[in-house]
C-alpha positions as CSV (number, residue, x, y, z in Angstrom):
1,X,-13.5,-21.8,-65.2
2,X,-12.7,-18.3,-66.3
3,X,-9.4,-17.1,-65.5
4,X,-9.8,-13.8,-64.0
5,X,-13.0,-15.4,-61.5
6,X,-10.8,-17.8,-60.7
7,X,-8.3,-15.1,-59.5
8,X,-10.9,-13.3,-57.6
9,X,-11.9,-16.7,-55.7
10,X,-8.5,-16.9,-54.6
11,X,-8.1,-13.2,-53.6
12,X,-12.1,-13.8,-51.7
13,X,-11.0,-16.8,-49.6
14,X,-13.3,-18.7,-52.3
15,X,-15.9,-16.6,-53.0
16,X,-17.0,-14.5,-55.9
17,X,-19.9,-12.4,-56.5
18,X,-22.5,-12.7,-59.5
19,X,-21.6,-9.2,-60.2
20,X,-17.8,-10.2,-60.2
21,X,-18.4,-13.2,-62.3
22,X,-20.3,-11.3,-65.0
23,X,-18.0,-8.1,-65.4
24,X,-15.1,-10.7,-66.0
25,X,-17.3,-12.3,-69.0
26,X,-19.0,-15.3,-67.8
27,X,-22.9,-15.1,-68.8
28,X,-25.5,-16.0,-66.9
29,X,-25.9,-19.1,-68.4
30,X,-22.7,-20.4,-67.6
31,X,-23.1,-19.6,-63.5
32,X,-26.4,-21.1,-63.7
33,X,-24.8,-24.1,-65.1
34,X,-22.0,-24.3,-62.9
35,X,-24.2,-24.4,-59.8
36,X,-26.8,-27.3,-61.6
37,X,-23.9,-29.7,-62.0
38,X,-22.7,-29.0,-58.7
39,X,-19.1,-27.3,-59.3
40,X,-20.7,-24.2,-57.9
41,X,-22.9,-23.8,-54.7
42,X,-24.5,-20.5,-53.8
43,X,-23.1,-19.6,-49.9
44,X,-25.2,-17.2,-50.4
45,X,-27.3,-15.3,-53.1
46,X,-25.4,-14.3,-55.4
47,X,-22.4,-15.4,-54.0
48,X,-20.4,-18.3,-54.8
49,X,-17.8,-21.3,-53.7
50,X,-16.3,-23.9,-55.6
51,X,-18.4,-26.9,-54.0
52,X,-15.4,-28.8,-53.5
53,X,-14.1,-26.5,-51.0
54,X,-17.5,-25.8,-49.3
55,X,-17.6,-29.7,-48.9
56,X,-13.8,-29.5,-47.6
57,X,-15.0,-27.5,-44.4
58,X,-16.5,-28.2,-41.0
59,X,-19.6,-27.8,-40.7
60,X,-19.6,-26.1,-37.3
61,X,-16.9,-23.5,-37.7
62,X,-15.8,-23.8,-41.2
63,X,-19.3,-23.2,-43.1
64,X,-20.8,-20.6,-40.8
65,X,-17.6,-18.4,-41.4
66,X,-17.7,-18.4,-45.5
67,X,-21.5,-17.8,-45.2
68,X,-20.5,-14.8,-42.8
69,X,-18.1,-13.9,-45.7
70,X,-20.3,-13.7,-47.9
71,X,-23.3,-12.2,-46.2
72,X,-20.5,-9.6,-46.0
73,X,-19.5,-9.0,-49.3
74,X,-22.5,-8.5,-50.2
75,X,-24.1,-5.9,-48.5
76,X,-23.5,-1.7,-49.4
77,X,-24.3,-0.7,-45.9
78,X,-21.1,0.1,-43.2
79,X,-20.9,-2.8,-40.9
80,X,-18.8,-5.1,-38.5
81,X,-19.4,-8.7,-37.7
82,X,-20.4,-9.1,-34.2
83,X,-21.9,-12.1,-31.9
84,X,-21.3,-15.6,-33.2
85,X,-19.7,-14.9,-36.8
86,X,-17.8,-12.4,-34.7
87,X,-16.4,-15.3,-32.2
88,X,-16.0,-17.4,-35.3
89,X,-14.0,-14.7,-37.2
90,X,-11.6,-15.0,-34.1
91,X,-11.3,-18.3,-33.4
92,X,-13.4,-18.7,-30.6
93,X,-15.0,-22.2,-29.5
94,X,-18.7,-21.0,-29.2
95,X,-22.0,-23.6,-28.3
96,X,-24.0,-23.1,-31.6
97,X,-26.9,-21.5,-31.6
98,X,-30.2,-22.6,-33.7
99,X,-31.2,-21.5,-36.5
100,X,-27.5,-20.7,-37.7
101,X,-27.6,-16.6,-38.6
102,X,-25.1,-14.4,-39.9
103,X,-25.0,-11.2,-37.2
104,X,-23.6,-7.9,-37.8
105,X,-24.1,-4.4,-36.2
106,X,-24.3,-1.5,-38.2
107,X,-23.9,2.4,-37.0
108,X,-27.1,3.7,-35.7
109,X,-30.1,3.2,-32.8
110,X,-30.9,0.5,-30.8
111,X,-33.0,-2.0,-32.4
112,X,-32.7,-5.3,-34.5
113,X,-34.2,-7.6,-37.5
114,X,-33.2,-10.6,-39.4
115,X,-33.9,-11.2,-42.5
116,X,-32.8,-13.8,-45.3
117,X,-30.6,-15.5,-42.2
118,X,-28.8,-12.4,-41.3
119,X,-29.9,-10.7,-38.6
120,X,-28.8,-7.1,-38.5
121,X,-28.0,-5.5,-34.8
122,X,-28.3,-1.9,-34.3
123,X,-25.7,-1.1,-31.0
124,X,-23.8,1.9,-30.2
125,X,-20.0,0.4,-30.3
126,X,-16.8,1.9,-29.5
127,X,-13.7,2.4,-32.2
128,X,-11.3,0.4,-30.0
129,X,-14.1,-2.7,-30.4
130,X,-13.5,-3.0,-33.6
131,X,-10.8,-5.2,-35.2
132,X,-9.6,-6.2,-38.6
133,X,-9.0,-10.0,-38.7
134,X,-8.4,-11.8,-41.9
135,X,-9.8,-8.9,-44.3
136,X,-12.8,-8.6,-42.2
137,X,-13.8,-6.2,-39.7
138,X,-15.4,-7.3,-36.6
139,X,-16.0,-6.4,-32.4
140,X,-13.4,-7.4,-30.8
141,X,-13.6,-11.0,-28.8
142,X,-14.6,-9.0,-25.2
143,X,-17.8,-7.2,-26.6
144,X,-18.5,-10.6,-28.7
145,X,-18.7,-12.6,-25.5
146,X,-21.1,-10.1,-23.9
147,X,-23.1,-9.7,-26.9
148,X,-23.7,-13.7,-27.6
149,X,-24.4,-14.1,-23.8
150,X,-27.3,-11.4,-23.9
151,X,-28.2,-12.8,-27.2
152,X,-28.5,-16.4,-26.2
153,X,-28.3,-16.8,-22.6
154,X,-26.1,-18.3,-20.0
155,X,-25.1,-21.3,-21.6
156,X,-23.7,-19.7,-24.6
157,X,-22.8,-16.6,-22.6
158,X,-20.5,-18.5,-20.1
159,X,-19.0,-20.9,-23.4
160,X,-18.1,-17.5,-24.9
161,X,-16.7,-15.4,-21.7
162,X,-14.5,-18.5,-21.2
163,X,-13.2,-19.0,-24.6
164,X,-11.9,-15.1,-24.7
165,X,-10.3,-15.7,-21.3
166,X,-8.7,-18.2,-22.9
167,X,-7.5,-16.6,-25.5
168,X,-6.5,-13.9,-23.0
169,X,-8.9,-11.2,-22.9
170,X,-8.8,-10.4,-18.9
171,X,-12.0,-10.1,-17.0
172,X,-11.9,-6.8,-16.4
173,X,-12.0,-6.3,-20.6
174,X,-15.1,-8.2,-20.3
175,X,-16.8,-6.2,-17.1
176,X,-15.9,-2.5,-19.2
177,X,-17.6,-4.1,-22.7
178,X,-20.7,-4.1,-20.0
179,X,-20.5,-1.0,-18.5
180,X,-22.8,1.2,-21.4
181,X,-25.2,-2.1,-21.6
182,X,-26.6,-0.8,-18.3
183,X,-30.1,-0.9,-19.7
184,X,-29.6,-3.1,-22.4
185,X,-32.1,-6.0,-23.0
186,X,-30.7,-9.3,-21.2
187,X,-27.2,-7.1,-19.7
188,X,-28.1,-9.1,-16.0
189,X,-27.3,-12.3,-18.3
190,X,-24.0,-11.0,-19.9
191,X,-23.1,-10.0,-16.3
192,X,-23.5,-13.6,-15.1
193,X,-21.3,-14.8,-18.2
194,X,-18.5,-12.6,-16.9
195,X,-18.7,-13.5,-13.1
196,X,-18.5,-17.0,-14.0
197,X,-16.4,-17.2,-16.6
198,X,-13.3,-19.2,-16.0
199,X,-10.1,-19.6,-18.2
200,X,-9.7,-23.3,-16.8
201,X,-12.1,-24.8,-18.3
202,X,-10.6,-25.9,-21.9
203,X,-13.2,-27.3,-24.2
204,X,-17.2,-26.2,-24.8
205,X,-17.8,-28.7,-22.7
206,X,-16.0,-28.2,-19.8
207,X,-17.6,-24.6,-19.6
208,X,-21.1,-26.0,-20.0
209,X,-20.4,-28.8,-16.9
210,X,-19.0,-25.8,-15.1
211,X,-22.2,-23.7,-15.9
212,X,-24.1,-26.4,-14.4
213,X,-22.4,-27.3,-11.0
214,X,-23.0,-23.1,-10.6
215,X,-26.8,-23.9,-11.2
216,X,-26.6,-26.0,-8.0
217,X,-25.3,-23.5,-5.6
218,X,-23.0,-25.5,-4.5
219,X,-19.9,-23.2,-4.8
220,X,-17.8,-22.2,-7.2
221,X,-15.6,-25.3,-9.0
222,X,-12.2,-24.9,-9.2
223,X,-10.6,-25.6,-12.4
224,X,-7.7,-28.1,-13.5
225,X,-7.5,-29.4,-10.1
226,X,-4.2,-31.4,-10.1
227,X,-2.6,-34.2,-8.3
228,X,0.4,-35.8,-8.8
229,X,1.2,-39.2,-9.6
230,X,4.3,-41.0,-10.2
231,X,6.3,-38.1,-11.7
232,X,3.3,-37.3,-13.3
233,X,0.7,-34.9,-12.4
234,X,-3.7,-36.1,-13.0
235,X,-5.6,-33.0,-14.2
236,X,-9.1,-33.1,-13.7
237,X,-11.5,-30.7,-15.1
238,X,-13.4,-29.1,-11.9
239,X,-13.7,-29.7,-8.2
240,X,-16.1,-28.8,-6.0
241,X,-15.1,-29.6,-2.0
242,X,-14.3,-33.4,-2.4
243,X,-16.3,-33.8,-5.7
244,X,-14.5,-34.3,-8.8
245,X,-17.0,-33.9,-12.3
246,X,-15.3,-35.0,-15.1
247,X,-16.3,-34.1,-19.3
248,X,-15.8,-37.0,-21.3
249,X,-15.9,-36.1,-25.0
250,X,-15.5,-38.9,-27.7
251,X,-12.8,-36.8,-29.4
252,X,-10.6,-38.8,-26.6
253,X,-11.7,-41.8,-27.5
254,X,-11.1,-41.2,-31.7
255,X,-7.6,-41.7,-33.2
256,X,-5.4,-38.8,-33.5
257,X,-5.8,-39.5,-37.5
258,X,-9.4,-39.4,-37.4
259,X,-9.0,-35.9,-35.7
260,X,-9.3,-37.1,-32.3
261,X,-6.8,-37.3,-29.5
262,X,-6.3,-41.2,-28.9
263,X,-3.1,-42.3,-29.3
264,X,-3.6,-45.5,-28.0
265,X,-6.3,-48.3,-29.2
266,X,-9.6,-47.2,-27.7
267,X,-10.1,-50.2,-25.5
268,X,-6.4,-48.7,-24.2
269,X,-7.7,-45.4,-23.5
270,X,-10.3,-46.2,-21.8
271,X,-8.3,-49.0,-19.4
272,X,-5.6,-46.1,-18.8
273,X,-8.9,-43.5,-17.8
274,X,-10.0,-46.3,-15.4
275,X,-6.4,-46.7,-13.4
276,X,-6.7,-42.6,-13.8
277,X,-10.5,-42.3,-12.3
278,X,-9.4,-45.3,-9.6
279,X,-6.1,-43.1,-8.5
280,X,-8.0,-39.7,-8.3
281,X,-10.7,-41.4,-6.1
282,X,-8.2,-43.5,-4.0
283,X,-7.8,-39.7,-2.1
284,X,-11.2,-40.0,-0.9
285,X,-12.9,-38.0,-3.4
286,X,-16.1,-38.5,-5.2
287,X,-16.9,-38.5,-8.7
288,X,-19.4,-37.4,-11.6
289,X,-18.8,-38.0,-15.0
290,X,-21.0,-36.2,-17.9
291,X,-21.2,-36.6,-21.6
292,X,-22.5,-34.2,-24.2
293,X,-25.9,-35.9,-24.2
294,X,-26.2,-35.5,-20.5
295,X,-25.4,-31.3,-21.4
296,X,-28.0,-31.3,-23.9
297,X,-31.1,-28.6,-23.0
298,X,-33.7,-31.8,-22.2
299,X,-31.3,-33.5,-20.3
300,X,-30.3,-30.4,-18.3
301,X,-32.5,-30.6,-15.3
302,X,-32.0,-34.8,-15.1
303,X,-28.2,-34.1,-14.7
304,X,-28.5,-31.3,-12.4
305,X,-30.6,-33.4,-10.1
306,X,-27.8,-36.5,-10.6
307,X,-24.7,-34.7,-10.1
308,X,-26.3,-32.8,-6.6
309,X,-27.2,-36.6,-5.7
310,X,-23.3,-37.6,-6.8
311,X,-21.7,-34.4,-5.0
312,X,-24.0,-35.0,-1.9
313,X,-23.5,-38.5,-1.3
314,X,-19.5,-37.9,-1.6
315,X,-20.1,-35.2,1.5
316,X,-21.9,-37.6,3.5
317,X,-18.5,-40.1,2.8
318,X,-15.7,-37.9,3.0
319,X,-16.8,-34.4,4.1
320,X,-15.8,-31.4,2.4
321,X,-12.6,-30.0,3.6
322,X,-9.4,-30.9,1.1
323,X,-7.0,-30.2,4.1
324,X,-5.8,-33.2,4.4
325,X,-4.8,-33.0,0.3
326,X,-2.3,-30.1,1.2
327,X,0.6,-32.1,0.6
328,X,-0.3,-33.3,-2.9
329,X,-2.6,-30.7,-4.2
330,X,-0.3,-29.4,-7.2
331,X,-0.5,-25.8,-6.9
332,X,1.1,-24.5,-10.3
333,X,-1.3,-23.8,-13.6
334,X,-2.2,-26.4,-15.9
């Protein structure tokens, strides 16, 4: 590969522009030939990766963030990143959305459009929204979360006010990005988000199961509810009265060196979650467990109906009050 593209790859976090390949000498021959045999791959036209290290990134968080790089460094017009590349720029566990876009706002009127798999947002923004991360500029993780939750709806919109909680954007931050959407298309939705939004809830997941137990009306769950056991203290994911609901990802159940969190054998994990499901429940609480099929748009309404069912059938057993848990009830964060 030329030298001096090579350089400019490594300046561009991998990327180079045709432009930038042809002033430093190669033809167009030779990046035609490049991307044929597969050294090359176009993120985007006319921009350009190494395929190696497009191949080298995940597909969720990874891939979606060069192609926002290089929808970026290619376009004249003044811009910031804003909604999902945005929350991707900052690190920010989002639900992804279908089809995958790039999204920026540029300076102007109200008003959108999308084209070539950017879609371009027209939104008056303030200066203090806007933040330089990693050689990009972009809204700042507050305005993000309100913008994907008008954009998408409540799913996404509570997955995105919980992950900048989480990384420790209060909620009043997230109430004052809201206050000059008063009239904005969707705003009630992004007010939703905020109200309930929860820091507690510590995985996609989580947020989604929590966005569901609020669609029941069944009160609001209270996060990393904790009991202690044998010098140890159980943490489990939400509780509603005497109702425990549980998120079970697979990434529990994978080896730490296959990116999951097992340490054990799996048939050892999932002995150890039994003794841990049969100790929570031995205080007279109930249980629902959900998996990411069961949070999955066409199984929404099925789960809803089961975890009501679950929740009600553990008030008829036990009641609701947790009085009698005083004693244990561990009352310091997670």
């Amino acid at each position: 590969m030329n030298a001096q593209v090579a350089a400019l790859m490594s300046r561009q976090h991998g990327l180079v522009l045709r432009r930038q390949a042809l002033a430093a000498g190669m033809t167009s021959e030779e990046v035609a030939r490049l991307v044929r045999v597969g050294d090359w791959v176009a993120v985007r036209r006319g921009v350009y990766a190494v395929c190696a290290l497009w191949e080298s990134l995940d597909a969720f968080r990874g891939q979606p963030l060069l192609e926002a790089r290089a929808a970026s460094m290619n376009m004249d017009m003044p811009h910031v990143l804003s909604h999902d590349s945005a929350a991707l720029l900052h690190g920010m566990p989002i639900l992804e959305a279908r089809p995958r876009l790039v999204h920026i706002t540029g300076f102007g009127v109200l008003g959108h459009r999308t084209r070539c798999g950017v879609k371009h947002h027209r939104a008056p923004f303030s200066s203090h929204q806007v933040m330089e991360v990693d050689g990009l500029v972009a809204l700042d993780p507050a305005r993000t979360a309100v913008d994907i939750a008008r954009e998408h709806g409540l799913r996404h919109g509570v997955v995105a006010c919980d992950s900048a909680m989480r990384g420790g954007v209060p909620r009043h931050a997230l109430e004052l990005a809201l206050v000059v959407m008063r009239s904005w298309p969707n705003v009630t939705i992004g007010r939703s988000s905020v109200e309930i939004a929860d820091p507690g809830s510590e995985s996609v997941g989580e947020s989604l199961g929590r966005t569901l137990v609020s669609e029941l009306g069944i009160g609001r769950a209270e996060t990393q509810f904790g009991l202690p056991d044998r010098g140890r203290t159980v943490w489990c994911d939400m509780r509603v009265d005497r109702h425990i609901i549980e998120f079970d990802g697979r990434v529990k159940y994978r080896p730490a060196g296959a990116g999951g969190l097992a340490t054990v054998a799996p048939d050892e994990v999932v002995w150890l979650e039994k003794q841990r499901q049969d100790f929570v429940c031995g205080f007279k609480l109930g249980m629902s467990r959900l998996v990411w099929a069961d949070l999955m748009p066409a199984r929404w309404d099925l789960t809803k109906q089961r975890v009501l069912g679950e929740y009600l059938d553990t008030c008829a057993r036990f009641g609701t009050s947790v009085e009698d848990l005083a004693p244990y009830i561990v009352r310091r964060p997670r």
